[in-house]
N, C-alpha and C positions, 0 to 999 in steps of 0.2 A: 508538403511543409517545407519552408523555406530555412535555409539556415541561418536564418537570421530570427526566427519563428523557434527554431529548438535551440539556440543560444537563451531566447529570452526564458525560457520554458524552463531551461536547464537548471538557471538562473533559481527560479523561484520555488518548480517544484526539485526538492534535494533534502534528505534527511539532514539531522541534525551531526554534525561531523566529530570524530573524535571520540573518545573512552567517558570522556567527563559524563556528571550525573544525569543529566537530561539529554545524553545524546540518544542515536537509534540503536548504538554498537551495545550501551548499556540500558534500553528502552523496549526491548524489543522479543520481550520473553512471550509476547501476544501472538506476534507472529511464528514463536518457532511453536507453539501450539499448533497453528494453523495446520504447520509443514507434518508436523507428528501426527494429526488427526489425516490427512491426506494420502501416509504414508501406503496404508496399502493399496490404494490404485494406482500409486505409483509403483507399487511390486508389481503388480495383474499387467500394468501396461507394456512395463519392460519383456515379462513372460511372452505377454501376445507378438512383444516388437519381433524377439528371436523365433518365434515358430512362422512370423511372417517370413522374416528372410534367410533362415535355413542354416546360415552360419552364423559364427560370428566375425565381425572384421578384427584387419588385422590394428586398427585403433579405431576406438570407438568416441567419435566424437559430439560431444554434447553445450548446450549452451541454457546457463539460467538470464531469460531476460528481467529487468527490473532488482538486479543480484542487490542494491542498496551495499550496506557494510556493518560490518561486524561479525559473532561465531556463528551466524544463519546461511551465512554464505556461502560458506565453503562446508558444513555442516550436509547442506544440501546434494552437494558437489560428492560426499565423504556416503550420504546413501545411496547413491546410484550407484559408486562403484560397490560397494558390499555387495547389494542386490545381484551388479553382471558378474562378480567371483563368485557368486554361490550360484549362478547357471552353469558358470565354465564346470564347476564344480561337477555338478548332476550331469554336464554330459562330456565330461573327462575332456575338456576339448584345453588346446593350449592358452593360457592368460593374454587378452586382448590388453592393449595401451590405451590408454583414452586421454584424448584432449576437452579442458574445458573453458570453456568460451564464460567471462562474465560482463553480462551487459548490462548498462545505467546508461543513465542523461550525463554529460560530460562532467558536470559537476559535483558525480558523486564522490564521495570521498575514497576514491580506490586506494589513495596512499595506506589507509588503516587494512585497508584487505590485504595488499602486495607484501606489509609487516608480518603479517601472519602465515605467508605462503612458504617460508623454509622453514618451518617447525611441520608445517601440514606436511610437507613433501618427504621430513624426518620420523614424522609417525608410519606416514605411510609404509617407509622401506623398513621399518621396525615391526611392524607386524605379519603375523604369520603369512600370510598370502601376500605378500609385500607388491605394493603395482605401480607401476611407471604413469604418472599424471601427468601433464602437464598443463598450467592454467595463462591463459592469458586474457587483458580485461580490454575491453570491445567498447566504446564511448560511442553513447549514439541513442538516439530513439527507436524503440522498437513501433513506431508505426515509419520506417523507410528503414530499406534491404540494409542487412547489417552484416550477411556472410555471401558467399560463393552457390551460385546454383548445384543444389544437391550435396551439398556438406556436411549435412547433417544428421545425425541418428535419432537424437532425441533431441524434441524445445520442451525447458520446463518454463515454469514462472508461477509465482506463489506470491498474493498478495499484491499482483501490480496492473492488472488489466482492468480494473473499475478506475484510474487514473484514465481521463480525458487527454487528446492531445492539447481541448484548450475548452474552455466552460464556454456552452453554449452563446450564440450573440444575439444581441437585440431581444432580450426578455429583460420584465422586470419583476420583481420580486424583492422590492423592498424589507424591512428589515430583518430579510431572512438570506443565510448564505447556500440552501439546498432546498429542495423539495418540501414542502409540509402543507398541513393541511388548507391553509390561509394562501397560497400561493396559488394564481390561476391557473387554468390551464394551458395555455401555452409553456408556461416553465416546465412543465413532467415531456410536454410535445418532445422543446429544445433538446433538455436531453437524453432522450429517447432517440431520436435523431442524431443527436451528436456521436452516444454510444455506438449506436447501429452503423454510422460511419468509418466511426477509428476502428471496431472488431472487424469488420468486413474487411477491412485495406490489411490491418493485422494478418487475417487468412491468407488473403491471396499474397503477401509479401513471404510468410513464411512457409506457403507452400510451392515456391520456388527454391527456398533452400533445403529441404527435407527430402534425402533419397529417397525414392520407391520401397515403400515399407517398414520406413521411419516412423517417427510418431510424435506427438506434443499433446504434454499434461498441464493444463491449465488451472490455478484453483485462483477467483478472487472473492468479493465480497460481493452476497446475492441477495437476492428473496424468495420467500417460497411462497409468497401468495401476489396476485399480480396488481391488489392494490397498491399505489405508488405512496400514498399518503398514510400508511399504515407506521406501525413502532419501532421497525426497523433500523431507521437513523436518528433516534431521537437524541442519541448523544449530539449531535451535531444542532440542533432543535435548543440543545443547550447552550453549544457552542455560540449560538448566536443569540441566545439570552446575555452571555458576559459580554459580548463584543457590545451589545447597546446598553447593559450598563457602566462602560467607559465610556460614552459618549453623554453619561449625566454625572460622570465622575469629575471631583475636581482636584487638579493638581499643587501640591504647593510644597516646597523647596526652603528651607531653612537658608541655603544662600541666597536666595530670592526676597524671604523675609526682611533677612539680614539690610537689603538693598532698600527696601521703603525705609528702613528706619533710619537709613544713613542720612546726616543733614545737610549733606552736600551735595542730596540729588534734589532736583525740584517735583513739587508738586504733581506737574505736569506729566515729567516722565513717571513718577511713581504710580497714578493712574494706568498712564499705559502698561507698566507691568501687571499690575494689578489686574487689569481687564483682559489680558491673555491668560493669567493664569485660573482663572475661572472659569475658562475654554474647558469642554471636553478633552480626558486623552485622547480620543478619537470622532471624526464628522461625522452626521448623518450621511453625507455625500457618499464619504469613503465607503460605509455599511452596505449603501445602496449599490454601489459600483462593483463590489466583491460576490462573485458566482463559483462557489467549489466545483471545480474540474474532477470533479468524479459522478461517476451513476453505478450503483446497485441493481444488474438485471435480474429481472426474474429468471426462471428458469428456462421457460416456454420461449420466450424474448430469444433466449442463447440459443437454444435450437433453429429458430426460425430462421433468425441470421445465418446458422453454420449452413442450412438447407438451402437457402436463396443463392448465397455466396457462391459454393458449391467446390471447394477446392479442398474440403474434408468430410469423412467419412463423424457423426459421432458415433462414438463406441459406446463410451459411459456420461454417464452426468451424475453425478451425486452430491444431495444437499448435508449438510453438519454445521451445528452451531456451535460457537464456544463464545464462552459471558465474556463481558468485556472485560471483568477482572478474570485471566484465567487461571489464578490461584484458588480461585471460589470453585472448587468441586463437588460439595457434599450440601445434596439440598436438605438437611436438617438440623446442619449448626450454621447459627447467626453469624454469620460476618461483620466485620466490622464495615462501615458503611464509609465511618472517616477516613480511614484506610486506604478503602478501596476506590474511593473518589478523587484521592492523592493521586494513586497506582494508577489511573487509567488517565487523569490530563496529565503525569508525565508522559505518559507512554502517547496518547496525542501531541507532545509537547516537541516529542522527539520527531514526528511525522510534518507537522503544522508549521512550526516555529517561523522557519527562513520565507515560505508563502508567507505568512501574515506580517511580518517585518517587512518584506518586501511590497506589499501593496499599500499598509496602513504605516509606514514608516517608523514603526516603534522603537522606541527607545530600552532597553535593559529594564528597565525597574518598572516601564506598561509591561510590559512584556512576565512580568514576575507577578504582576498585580492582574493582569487576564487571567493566569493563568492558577492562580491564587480562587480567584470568584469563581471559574469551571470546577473547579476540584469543589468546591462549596455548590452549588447546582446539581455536579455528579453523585457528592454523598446524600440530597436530600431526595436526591430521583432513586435511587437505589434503598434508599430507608424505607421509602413507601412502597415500592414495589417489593420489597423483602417481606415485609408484611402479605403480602398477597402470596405467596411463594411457600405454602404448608407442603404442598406435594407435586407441586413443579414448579419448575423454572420458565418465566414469562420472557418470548423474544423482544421484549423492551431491554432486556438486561444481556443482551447475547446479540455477536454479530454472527450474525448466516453468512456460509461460503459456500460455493459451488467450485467443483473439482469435475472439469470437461477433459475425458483422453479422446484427441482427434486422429484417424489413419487419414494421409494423404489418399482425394481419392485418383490420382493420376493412377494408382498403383492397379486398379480394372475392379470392377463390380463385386459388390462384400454378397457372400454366401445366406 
């Protein structure tokens, strides 16, 4: 990938920046689910890392790729080390330092992280087992080398490896922006292939930086059965319901109004305003031209790759859903369907936003009015499927993740 390739990419894929109401730093309660449901292979892993290599170092360095921003970040950062003080603990050995590495596309909002980084470092030395952190933030794509050969103890990443370097080329797939059922086959090929390229170069780049008996815990968004056109992303199924009806939407402007009636414009030009403003917010063109840079592998998928590739051992894989609203726990009281159709296109809103601006050119108030109709799509999908939902919960309404812990296997042949 050239850099001029992850400038563009940087560019468009980036969370939504800042505290404010639709960004990711306040959008992103979905994800710290993820990290919480994840959290025990992430204890099992770190166990097996220290029985692999016998001590512990004297800093323990660690790096979250795809770290985004806001309290998940360093959140993440905050259970690894509890995890390695309560080994030092069990086997009375002295308190390791650990560095941590947080990496994004250049454009993420690090500023909002680096704000939070002397209060983190004040908690730290404030509690009981007080530990020497230190973090620093790593700009760059995690598909090319981002640290030093064998630097590393542990890769984590939560949430960011169904992100494509770049959405498959040369398919089409008309009015659709991912996978579904209407879409030929070559579309699931492309990215299938696409995946299978960015995870592979992923391996082998990070198993250059991972000492001998290091480890990397991976969780992102999966499947658990290996049809590709199944309900798994139907949020997005939606998402490209509102996207084409902005393209039958019509726009019109009180100061625009203002402007036909004024009697100083002619005729002439008043038509021509006239006749833009009955344009779509958005083209067919544009619709057609837009391919989401992600894919949901199945499980079987993940393995096959890690086995061909060959520069990791897997140890674990494990599938867990969590609804797209993750407040919705209890499958026996009703939710609110308005609500939670609010809840989840902000929380898309916060992921999406700066990509869909950036391809479709939107303006502020399309952009409110998209995202306005999703939230209206999400609650009527979620009404009906709630309904269905007496004594379980249907993966229409829940995103699957898969949580992969890899051993480098440079380290020699597993038992």
């Amino acid at each position: 990938m050239s850099v001029e390739e992850i400038m563009t990419r940087s560019k468009l894929l980036h969370m939504n920046a800042g505290n404010g109401e639709c960004s990711y730093a306040s959008s992103s309660t979905l994800q710290r689910e993820v990290i919480q449901q994840a959290k025990p292979v992430l204890e099992d892993a770190i166990k097996k890392m220290f029985n692999n290599i016998g001590e512990f170092p004297k800093c323990f360095n660690m790096a979250d790729l795809g770290c985004s921003s806001g309290p998940n970040t360093l959140y993440t950062v905050l259970n690894i080390i509890k995890i390695v003080q309560m080994l030092c603990h069990d086997k009375r050995c002295k308190m390791t330092e650990f560095q941590a590495y947080l990496n994004d596309l250049p454009d993420n909002d690090f500023n909002t992280i680096f704000k939070t980084i002397p209060s983190f470092y004040k908690n730290l030395k404030q509690a009981d087992d007080g530990a020497n952190c230190f973090v620093s933030g790593v700009p760059g794509s995690f598909y090319e080398r981002l640290f030093p050969s064998k630097s590393l103890h542990l890769v984590h990443s939560s949430y960011s490896l169904h992100w494509l370097s770049k959405a498959p080329e040369n398919i089409e797939n008309n009015n659709n922006i991912y996978i579904t059922r209407t879409s030929p086959p070559p579309v699931f090929e492309g990215y299938m292939k696409q995946f299978e390229k960015d995870f592979s170069r992923f391996l082998q780049l990070r198993s250059e930086e991972i000492v001998t008996g290091g480890l990397m815990l991976l969780t992102f968004i999966g499947r658990s059965i290996p049809d590709p056109y199944g309900n798994d992303t139907a949020h997005l199924d939606l998402l490209s319901k509102s996207l084409i009806d902005l393209i039958h939407e019509v726009e019109y402007f009180a100061s625009a109004y203002n402007f036909l009636l004024a009697p100083s414009n002619s005729l002439e030009i008043a038509l021509i305003v006239f006749i833009t403003l009955l344009q779509g917010l958005i083209e067919q063109a544009e619709l057609d031209s837009f391919d989401y840079p992600f894919y949901a592998p199945y499980k079987d998928e993940v393995e096959t790759i890690v086995q061909t590739e060959g520069s990791f051992y897997l140890d674990t894989i494990k599938l867990f859903q969590v609804n797209w609203d993750e407040r919705d726990n209890d499958d026996d009281v009703c939710f609110d369907a308005y609500s939670s159709g609010k809840h989840v296109a902000r929380t898309m809103r916060a992921v999406l936003e700066q990509m869909l601006v950036g391809h479709f050119q939107l303006a502020n108030s399309v952009v409110d009015s998209l995202f306005e109709r999703y939230a209206y799509h999400l609650a009527c999908h979620l009404l009906v499927q709630k309904g269905c939902l007496d004594h379980s919960k249907s993966v229409t309404t829940r995103a699957e993740a898969l949580a992969a812990m890899g051993i480098p296997s440079h380290e020699g042949p597993r038992p």
